[in-house]
N, C-alpha and C positions, 0 to 999 in steps of 0.2 A: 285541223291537223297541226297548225303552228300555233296552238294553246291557247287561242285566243277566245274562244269558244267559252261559255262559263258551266253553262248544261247541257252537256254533248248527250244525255237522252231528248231532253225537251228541243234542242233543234233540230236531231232526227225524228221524232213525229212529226215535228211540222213540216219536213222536206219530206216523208212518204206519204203525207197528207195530201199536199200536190198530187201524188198518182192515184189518188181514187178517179177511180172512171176506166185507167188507162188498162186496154186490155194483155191480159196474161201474155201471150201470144208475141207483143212487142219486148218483154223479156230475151226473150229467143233472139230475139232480129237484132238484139242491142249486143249479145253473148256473140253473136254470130259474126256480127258487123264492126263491133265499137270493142270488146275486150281483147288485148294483148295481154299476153303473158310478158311477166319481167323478164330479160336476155339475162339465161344462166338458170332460170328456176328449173327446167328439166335436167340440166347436168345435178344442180346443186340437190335437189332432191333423190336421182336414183344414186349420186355416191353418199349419201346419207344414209338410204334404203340398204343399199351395197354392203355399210359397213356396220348394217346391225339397228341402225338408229331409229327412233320414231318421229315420223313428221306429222306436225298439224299448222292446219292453218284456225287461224284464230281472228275473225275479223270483225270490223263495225261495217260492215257493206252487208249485200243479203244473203241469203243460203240461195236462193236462186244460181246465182252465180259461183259460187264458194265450193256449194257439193260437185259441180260443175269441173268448174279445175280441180275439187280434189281427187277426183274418179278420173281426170285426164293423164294426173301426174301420178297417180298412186300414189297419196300422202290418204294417212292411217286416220285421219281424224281432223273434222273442221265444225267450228263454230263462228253460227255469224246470226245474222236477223233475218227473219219466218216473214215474207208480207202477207198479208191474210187475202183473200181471195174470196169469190162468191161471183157463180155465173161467168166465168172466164175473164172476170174484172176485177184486179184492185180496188182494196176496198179505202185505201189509204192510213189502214192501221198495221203496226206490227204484231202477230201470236203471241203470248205468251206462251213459253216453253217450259221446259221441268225447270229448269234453270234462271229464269229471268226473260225479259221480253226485249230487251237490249241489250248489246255486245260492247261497252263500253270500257273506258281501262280499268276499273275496279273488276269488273267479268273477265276482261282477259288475262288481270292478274290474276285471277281466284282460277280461271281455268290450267294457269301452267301449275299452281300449288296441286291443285287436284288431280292431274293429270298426273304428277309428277308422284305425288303420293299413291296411285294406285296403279303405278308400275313399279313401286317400291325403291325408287331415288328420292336424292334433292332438288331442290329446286338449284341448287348450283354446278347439279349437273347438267343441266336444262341450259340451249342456246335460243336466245331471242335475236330476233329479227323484226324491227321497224322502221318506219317514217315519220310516226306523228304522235302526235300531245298522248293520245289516247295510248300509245304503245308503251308510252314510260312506265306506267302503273307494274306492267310483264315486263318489260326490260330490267327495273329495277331488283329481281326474284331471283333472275338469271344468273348462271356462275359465267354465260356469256353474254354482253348484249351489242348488237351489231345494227350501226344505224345505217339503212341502205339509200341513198338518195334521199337524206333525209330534211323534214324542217329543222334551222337550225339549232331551236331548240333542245331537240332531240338527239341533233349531232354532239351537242358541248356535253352531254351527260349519260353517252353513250360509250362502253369500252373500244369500240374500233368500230371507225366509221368508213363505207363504200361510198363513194362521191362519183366515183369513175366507173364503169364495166358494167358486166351484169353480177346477179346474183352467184353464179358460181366463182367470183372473185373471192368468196367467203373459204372455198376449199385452200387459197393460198395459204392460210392463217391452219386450217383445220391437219395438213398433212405433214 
């Protein structure tokens, strides 16, 4: 996340490789027990919702968890990484999808173009929102890019950056 990484696909195979074995089931207990939501992403979302907008979430983490919050928060569309499964067990690899098998900032960039493109905007109508190495690729597309707690990397090259609060700190700027 602070770019230090040189092939953010090839270090995530090798860290979902680790979970071969571990079973499905513990997904749940990690979702249930260990994720927080960011303070702010429900306000920041339904007045997004509110005012017409479309939210996706666009991540290098997994769909496990992604379609997860996106079904909690009603956000219109998310993309992230499929871990393949077999027998109620991680298999330690990630799906291939119609789209690629990693979520990576080249994919996330190509996801705000596409996205953007077949709702018939630009991409500079398009607000980004990240933390890390991987978000600059879609940050940089964006006619907004808003770095939230982020590495500093991503802070220096981001157009307005959150340090403090939660994610609805974003509507200060949007209203």
């Amino acid at each position: 996340m602070r770019g230090e990484i040189k092939d953010f696909k090839e270090s995530l195979r090798r860290r979902v490789a680790l979970l071969e074995g571990v079973p499905v089931s513990a997904l749940q207990q990690v979702y249930d027990e260990r994720l927080q939501l960011n303070p702010g992403a429900s306000e920041l979302v339904a007045a997004c919702k509110a005012a017409g907008l479309k939210v996706l979430l666009v991540s290098g983490g997994f769909t496990f968890f992604a379609n997860r919050v996106k079904d909690r928060l009603g956000i219109d569309f998310a993309r992230s990484n499929l871990l393949d499964e077999a027998d109620g067990k991680l298999t330690g690899r990630v799906v291939q999808q119609s789209w690629g098998d990693i979520c990576d900032g080249a994919e996330k960039r190509r996801t705000l173009l596409e996205v953007a493109s077949l709702m018939g905007v630009s991409a500079a109508q398009c607000i980004a929102v990240g933390d890390g190495a991987n978000d600059l690729p879609m940050m940089g597309e964006a006619g907004l890019s808003v770095a939230f707690h982020a590495k500093p990397k991503v802070r220096e090259q981001a157009m307005v950056a959150i340090n403090e609060g939660g994610l609805d700190r974003l509507l200060e700027l949007l209203r």
